[in-house]
PDBQT receptor file of N, H, CA, C and O in Angstrom, charges set to zero:
ATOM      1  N   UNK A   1     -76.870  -5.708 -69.515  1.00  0.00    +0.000 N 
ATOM      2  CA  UNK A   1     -75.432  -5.565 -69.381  1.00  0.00    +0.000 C 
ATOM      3  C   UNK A   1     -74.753  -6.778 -70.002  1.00  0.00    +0.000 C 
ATOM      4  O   UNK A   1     -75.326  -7.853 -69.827  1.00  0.00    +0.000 OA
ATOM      5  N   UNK A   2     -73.490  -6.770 -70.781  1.00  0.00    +0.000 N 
ATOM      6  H   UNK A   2     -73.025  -5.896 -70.923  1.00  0.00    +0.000 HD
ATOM      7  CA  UNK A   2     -73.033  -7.712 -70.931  1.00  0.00    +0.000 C 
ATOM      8  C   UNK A   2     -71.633  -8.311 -70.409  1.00  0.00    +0.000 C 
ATOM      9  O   UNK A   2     -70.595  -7.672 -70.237  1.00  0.00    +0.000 OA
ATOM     10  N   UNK A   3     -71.815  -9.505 -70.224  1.00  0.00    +0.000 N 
ATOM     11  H   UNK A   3     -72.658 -10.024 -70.364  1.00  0.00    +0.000 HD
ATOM     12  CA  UNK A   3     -71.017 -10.658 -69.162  1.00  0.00    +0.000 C 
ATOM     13  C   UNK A   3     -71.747 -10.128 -67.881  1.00  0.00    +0.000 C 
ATOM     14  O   UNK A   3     -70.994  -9.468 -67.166  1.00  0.00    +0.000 OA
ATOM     15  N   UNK A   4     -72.697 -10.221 -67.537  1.00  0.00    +0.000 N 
ATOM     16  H   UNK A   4     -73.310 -10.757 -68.118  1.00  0.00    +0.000 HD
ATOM     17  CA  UNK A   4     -72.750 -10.452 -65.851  1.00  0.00    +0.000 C 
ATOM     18  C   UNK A   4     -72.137 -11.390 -65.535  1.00  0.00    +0.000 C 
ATOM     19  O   UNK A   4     -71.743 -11.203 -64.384  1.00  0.00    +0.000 OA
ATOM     20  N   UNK A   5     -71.885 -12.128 -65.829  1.00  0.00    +0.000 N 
ATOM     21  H   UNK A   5     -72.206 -12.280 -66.764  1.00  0.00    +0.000 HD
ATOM     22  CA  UNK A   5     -70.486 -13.325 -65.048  1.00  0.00    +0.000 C 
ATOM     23  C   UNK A   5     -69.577 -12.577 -64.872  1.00  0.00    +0.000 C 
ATOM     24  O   UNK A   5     -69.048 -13.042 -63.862  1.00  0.00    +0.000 OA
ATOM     25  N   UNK A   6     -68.899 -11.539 -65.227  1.00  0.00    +0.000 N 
ATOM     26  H   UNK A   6     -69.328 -11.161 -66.047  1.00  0.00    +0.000 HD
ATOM     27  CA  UNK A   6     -67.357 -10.888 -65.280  1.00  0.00    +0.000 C 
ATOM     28  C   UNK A   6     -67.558  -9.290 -64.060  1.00  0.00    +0.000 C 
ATOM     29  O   UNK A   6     -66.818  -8.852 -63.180  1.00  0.00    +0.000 OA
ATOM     30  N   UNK A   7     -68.933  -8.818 -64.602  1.00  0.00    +0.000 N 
ATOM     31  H   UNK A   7     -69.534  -9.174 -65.318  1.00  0.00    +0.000 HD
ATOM     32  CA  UNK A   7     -69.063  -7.814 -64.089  1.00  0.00    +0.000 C 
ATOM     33  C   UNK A   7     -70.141  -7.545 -62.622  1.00  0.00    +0.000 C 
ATOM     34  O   UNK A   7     -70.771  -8.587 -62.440  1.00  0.00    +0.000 OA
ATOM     35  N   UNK A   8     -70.444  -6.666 -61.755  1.00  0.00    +0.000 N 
ATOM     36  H   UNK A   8     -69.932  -5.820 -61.902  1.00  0.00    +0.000 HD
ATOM     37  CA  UNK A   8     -71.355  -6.217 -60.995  1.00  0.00    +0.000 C 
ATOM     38  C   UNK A   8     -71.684  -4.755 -61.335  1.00  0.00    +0.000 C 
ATOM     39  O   UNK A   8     -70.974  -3.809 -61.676  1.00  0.00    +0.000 OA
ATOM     40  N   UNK A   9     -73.330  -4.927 -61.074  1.00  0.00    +0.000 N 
ATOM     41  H   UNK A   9     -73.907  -5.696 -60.797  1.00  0.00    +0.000 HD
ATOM     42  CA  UNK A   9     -73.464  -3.511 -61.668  1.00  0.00    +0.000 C 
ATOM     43  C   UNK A   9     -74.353  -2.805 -60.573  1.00  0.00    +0.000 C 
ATOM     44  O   UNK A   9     -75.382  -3.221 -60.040  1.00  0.00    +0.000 OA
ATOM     45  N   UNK A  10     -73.543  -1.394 -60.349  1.00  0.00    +0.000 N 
ATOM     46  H   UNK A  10     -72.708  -1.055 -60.782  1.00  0.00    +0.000 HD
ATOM     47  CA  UNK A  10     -74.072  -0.775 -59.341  1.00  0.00    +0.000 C 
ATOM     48  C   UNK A  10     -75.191  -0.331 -59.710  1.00  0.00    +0.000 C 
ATOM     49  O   UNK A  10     -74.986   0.076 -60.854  1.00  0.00    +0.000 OA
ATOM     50  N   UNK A  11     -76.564  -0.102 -59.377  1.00  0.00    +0.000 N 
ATOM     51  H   UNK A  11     -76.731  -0.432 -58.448  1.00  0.00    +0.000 HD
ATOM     52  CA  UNK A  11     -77.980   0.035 -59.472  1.00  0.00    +0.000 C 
ATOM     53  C   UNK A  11     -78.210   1.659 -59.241  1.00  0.00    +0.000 C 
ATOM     54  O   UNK A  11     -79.042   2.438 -59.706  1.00  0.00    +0.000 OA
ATOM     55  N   UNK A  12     -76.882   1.860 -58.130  1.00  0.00    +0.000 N 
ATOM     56  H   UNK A  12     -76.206   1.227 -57.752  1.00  0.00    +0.000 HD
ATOM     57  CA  UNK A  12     -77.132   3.520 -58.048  1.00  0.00    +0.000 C 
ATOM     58  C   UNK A  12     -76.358   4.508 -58.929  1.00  0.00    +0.000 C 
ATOM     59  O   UNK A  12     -76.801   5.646 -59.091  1.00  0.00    +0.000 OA
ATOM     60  N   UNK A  13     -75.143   4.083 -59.542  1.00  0.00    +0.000 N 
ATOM     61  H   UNK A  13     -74.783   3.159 -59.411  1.00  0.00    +0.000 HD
ATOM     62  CA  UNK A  13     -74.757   4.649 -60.496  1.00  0.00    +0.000 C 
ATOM     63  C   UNK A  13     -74.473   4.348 -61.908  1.00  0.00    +0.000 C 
ATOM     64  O   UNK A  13     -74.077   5.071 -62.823  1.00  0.00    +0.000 OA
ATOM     65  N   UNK A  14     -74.777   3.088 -61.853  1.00  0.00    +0.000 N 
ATOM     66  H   UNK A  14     -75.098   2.501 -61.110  1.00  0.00    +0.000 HD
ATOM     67  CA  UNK A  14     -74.522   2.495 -63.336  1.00  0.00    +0.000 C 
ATOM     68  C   UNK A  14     -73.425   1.921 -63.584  1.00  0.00    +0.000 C 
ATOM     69  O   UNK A  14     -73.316   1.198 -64.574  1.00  0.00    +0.000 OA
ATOM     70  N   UNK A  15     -72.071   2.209 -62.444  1.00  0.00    +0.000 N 
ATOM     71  H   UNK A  15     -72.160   2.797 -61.639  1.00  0.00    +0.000 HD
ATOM     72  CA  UNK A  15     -70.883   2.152 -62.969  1.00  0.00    +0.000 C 
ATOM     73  C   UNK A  15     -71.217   0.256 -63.003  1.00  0.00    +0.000 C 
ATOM     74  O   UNK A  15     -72.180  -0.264 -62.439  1.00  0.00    +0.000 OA
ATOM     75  N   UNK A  16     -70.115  -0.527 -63.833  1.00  0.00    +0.000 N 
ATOM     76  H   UNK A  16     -69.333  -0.105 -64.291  1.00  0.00    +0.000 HD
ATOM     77  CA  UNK A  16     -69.721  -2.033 -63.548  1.00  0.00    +0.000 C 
ATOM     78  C   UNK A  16     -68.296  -2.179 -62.344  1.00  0.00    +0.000 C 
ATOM     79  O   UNK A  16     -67.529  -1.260 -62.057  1.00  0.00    +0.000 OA
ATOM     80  N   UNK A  17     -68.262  -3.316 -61.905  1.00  0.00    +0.000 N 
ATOM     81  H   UNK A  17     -68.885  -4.063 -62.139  1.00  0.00    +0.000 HD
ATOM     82  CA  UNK A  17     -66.898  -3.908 -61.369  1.00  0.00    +0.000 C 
ATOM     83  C   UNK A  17     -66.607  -4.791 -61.281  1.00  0.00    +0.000 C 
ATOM     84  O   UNK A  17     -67.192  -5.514 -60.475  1.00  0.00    +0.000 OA
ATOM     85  N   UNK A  18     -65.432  -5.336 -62.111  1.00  0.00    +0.000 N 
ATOM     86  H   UNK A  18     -64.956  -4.749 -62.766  1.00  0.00    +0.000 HD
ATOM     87  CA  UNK A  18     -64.782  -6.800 -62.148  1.00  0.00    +0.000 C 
ATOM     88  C   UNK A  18     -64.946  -7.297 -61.116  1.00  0.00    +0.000 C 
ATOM     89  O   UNK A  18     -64.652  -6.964 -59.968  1.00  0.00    +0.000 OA
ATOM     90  N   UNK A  19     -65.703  -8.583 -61.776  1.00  0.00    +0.000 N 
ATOM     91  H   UNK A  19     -65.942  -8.853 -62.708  1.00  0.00    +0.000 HD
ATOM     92  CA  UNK A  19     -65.783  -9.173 -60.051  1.00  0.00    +0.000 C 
ATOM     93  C   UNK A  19     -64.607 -10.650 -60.582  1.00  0.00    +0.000 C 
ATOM     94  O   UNK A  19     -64.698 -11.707 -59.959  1.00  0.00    +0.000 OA
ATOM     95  N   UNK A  20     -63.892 -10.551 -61.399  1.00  0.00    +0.000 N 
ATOM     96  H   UNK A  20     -63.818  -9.691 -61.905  1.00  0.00    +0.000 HD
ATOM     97  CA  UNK A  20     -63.065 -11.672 -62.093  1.00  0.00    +0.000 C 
ATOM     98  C   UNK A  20     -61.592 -10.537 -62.131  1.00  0.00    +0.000 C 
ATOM     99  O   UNK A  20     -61.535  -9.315 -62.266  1.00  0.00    +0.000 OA
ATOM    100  N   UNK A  21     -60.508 -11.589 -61.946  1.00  0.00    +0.000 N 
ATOM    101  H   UNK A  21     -60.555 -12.582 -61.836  1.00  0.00    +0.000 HD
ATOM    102  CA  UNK A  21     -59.199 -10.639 -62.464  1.00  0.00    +0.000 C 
ATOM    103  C   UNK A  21     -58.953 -11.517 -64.020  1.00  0.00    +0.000 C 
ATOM    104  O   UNK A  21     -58.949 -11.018 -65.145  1.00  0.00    +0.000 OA
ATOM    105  N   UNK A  22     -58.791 -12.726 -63.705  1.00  0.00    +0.000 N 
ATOM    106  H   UNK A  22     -58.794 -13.132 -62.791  1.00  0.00    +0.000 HD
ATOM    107  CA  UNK A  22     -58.466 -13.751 -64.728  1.00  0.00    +0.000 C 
ATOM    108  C   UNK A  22     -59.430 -14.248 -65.317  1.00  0.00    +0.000 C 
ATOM    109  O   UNK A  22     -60.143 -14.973 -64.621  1.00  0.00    +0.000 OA
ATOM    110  N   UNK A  23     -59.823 -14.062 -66.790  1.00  0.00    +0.000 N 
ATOM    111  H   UNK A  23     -59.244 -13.473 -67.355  1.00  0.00    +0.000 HD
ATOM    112  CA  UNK A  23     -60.979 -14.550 -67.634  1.00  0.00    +0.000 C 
ATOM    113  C   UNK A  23     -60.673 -15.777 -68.395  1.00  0.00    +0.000 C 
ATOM    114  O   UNK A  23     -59.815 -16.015 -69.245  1.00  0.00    +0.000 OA
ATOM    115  N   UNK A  24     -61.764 -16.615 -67.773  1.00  0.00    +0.000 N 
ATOM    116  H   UNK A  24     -62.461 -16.422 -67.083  1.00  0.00    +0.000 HD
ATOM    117  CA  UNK A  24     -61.453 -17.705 -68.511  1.00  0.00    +0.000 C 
ATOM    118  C   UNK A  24     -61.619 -18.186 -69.739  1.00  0.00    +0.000 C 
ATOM    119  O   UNK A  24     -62.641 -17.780 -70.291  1.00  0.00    +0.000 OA
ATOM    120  N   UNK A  25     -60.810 -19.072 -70.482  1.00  0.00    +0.000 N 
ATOM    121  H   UNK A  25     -59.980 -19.401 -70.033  1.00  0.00    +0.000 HD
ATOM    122  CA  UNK A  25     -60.961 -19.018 -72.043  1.00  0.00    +0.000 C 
ATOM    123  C   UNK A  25     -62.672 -19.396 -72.814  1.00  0.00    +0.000 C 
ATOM    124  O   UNK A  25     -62.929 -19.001 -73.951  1.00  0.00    +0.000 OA
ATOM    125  N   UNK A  26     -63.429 -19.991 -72.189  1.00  0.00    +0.000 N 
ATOM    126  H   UNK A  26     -63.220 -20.313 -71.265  1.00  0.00    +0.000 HD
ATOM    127  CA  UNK A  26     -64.492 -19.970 -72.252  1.00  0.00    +0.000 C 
ATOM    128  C   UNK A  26     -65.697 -18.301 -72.012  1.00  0.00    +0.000 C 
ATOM    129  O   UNK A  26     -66.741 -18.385 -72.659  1.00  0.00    +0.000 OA
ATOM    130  N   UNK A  27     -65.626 -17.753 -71.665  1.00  0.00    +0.000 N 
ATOM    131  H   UNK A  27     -64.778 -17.684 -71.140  1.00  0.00    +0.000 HD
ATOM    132  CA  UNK A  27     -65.601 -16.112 -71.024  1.00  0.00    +0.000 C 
ATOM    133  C   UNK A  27     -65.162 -15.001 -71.877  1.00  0.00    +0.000 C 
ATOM    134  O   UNK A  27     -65.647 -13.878 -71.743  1.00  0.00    +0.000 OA
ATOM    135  N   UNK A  28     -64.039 -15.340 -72.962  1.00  0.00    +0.000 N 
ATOM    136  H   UNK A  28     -63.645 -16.252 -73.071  1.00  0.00    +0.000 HD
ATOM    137  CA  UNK A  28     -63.040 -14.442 -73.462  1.00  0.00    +0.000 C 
ATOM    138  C   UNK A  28     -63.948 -13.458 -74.380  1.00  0.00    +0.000 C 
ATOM    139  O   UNK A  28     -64.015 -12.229 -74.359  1.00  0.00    +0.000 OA
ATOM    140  N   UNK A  29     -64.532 -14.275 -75.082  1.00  0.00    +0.000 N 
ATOM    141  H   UNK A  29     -64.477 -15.273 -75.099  1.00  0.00    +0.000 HD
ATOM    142  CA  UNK A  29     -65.386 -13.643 -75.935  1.00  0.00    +0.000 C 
ATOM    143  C   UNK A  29     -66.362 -12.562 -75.834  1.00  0.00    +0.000 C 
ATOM    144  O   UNK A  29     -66.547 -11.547 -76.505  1.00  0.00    +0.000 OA
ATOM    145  N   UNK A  30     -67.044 -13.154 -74.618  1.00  0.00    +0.000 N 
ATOM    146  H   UNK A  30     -66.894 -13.979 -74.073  1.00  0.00    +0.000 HD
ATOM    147  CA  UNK A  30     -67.807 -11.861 -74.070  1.00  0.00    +0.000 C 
ATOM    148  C   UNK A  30     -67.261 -10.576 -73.077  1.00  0.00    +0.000 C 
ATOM    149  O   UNK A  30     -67.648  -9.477 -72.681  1.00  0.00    +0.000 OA
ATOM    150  N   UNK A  31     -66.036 -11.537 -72.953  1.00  0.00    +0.000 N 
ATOM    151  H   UNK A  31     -65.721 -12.430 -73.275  1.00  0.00    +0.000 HD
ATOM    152  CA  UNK A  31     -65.308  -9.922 -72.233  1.00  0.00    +0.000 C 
ATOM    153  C   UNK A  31     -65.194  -9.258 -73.049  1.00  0.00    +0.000 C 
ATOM    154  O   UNK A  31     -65.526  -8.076 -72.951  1.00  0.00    +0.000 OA
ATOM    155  N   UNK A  32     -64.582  -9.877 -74.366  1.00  0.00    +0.000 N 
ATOM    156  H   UNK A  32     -64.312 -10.836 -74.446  1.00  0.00    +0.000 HD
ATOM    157  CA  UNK A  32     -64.071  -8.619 -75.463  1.00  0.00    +0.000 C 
ATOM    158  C   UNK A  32     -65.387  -7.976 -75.534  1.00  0.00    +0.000 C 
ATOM    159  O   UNK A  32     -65.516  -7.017 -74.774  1.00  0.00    +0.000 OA
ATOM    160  N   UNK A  33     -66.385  -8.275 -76.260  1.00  0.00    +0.000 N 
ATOM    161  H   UNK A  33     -66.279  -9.055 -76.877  1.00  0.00    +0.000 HD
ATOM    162  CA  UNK A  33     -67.660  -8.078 -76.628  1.00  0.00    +0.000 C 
ATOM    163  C   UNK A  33     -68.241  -6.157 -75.196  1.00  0.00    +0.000 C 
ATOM    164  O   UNK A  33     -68.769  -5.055 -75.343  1.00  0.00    +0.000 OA
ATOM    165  N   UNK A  34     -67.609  -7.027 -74.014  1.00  0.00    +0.000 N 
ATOM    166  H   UNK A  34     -67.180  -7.923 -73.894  1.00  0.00    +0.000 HD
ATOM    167  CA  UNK A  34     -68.016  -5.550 -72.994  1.00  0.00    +0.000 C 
ATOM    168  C   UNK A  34     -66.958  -4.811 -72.881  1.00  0.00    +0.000 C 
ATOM    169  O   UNK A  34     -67.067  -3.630 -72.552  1.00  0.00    +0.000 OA
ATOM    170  N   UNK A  35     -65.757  -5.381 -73.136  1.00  0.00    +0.000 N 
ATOM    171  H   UNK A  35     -65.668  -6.341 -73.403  1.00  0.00    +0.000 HD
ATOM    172  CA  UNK A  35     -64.982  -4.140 -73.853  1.00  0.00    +0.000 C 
ATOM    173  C   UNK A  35     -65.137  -2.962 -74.814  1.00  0.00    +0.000 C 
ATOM    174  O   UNK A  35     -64.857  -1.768 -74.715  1.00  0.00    +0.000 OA
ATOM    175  N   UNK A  36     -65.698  -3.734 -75.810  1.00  0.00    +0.000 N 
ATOM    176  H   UNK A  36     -65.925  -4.705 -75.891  1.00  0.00    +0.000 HD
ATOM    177  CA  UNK A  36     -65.921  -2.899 -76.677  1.00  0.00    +0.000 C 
ATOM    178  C   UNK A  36     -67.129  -1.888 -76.577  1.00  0.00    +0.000 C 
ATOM    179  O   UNK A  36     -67.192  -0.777 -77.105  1.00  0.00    +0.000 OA
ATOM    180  N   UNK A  37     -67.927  -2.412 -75.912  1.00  0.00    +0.000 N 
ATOM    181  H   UNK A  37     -67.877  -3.314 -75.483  1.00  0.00    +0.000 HD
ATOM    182  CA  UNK A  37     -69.067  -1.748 -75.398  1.00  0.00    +0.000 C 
ATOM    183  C   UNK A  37     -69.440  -0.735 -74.591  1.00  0.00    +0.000 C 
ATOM    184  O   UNK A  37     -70.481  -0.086 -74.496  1.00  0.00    +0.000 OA
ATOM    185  N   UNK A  38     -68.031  -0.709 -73.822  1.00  0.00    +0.000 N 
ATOM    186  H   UNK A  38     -67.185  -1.237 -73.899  1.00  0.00    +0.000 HD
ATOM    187  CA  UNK A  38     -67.967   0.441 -72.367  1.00  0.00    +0.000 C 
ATOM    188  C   UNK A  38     -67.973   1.176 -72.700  1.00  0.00    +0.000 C 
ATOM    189  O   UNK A  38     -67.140   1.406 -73.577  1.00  0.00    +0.000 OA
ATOM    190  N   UNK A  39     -68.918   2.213 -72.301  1.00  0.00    +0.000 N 
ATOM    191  H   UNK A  39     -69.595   2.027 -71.588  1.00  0.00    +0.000 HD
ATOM    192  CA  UNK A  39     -69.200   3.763 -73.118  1.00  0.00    +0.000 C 
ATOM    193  C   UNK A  39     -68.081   4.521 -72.588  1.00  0.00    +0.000 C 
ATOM    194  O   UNK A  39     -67.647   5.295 -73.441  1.00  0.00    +0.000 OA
ATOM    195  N   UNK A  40     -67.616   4.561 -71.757  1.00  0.00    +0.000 N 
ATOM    196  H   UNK A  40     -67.970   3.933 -71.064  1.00  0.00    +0.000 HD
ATOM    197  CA  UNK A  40     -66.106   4.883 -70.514  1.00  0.00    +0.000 C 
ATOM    198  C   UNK A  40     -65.281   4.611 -70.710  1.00  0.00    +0.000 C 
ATOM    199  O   UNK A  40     -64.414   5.195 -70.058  1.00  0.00    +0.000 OA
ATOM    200  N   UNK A  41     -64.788   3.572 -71.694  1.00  0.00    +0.000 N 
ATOM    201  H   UNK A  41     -65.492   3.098 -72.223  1.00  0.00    +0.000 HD
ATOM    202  CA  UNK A  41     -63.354   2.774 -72.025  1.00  0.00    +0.000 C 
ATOM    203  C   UNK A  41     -62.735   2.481 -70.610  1.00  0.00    +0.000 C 
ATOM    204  O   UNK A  41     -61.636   2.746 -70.121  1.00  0.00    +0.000 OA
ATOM    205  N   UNK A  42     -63.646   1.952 -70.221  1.00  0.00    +0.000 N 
ATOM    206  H   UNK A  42     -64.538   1.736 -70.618  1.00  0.00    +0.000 HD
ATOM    207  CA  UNK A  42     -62.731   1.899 -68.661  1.00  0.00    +0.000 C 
ATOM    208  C   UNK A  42     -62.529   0.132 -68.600  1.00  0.00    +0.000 C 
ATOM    209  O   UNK A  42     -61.928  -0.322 -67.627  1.00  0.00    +0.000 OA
ATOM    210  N   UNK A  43     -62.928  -0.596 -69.415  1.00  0.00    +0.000 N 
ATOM    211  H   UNK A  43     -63.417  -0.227 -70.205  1.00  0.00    +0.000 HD
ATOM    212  CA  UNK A  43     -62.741  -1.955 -69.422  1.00  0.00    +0.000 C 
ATOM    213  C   UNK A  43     -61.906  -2.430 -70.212  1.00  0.00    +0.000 C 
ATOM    214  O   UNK A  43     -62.457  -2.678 -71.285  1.00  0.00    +0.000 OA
ATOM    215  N   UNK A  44     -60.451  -2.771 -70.211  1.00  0.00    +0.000 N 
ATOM    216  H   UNK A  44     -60.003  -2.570 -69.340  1.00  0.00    +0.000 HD
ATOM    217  CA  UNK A  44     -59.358  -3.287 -70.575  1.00  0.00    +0.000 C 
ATOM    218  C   UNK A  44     -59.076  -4.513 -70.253  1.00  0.00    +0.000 C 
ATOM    219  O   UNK A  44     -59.045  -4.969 -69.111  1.00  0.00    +0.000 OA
ATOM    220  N   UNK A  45     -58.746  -5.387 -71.812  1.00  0.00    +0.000 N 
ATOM    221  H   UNK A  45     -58.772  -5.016 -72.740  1.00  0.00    +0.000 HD
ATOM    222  CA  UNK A  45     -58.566  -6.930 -71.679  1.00  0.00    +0.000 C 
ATOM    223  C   UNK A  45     -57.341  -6.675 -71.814  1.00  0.00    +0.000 C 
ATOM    224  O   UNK A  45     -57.030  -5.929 -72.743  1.00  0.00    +0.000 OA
ATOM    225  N   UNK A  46     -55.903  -7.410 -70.613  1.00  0.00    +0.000 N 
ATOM    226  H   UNK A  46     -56.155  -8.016 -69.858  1.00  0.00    +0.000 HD
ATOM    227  CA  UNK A  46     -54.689  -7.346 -71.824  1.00  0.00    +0.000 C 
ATOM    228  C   UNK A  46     -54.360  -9.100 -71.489  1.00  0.00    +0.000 C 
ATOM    229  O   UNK A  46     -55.084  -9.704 -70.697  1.00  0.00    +0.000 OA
ATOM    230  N   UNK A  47     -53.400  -9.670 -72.070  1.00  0.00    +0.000 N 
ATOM    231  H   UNK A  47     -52.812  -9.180 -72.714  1.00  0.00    +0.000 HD
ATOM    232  CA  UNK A  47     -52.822 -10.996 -71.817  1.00  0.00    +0.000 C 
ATOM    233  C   UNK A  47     -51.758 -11.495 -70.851  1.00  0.00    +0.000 C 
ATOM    234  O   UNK A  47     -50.605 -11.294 -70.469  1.00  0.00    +0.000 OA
ATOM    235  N   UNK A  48     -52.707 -12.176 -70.703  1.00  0.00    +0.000 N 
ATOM    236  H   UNK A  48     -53.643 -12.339 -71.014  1.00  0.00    +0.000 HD
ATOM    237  CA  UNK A  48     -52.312 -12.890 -69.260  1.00  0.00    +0.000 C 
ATOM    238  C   UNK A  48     -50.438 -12.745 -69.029  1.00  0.00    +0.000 C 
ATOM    239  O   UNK A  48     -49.698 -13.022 -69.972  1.00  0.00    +0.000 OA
ATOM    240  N   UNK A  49     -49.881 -12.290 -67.687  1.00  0.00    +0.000 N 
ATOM    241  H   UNK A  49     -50.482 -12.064 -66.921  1.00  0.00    +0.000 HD
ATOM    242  CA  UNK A  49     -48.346 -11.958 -67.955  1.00  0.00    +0.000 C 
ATOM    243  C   UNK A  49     -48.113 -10.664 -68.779  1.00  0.00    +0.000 C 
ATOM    244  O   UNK A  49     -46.955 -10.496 -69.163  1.00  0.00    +0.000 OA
ATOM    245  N   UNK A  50     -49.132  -9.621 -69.147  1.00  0.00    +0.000 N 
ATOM    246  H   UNK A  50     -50.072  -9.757 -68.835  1.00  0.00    +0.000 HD
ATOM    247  CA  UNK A  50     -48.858  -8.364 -69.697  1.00  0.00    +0.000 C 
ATOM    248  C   UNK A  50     -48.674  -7.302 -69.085  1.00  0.00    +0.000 C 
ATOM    249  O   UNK A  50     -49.629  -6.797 -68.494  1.00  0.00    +0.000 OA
ATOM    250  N   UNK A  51     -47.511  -6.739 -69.066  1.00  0.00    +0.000 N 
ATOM    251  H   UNK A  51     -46.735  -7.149 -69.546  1.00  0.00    +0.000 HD
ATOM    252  CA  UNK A  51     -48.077  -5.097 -68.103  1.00  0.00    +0.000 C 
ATOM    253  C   UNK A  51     -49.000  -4.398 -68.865  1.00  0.00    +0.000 C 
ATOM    254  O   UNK A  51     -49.307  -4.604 -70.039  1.00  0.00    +0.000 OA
ATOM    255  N   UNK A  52     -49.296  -3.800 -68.323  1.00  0.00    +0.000 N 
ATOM    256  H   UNK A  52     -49.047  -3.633 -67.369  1.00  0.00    +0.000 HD
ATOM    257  CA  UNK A  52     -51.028  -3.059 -68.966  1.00  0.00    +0.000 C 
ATOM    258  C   UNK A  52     -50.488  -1.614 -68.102  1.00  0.00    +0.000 C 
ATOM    259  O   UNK A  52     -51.443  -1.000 -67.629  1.00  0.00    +0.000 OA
ATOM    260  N   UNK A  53     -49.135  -0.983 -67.826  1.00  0.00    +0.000 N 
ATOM    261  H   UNK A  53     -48.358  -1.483 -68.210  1.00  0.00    +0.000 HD
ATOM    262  CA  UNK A  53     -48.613   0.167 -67.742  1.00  0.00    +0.000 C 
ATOM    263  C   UNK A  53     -48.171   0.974 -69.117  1.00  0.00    +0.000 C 
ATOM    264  O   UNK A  53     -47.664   2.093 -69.040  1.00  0.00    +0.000 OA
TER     265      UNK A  53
């Protein structure tokens, strides 16, 4: 999986869950990186102060 720092991964279904709200600038990279990766698109980076509505 990538970022286990950011994510938890359920063993019984596969799903991930932020275990972070705020990614730190050191971190950023590999969030994008499991962004892009989520077969689900269910992982959204937006910027800090963004509505994401």
């Amino acid at each position: 999986m990538t970022a286990p720092e950011l994510f938890d991964l359920n063993d019984d279904d596969g799903h991930a869950t932020a275990v972070v709200g705020t990614v730190s600038t050191e971190l950023e990279a590999e969030a994008r990186t499991a962004e892009a990766g989520c077969p689900e698109r269910a992982a959204i980076i937006t910027a800090a102060g963004s509505d994401s509505s």
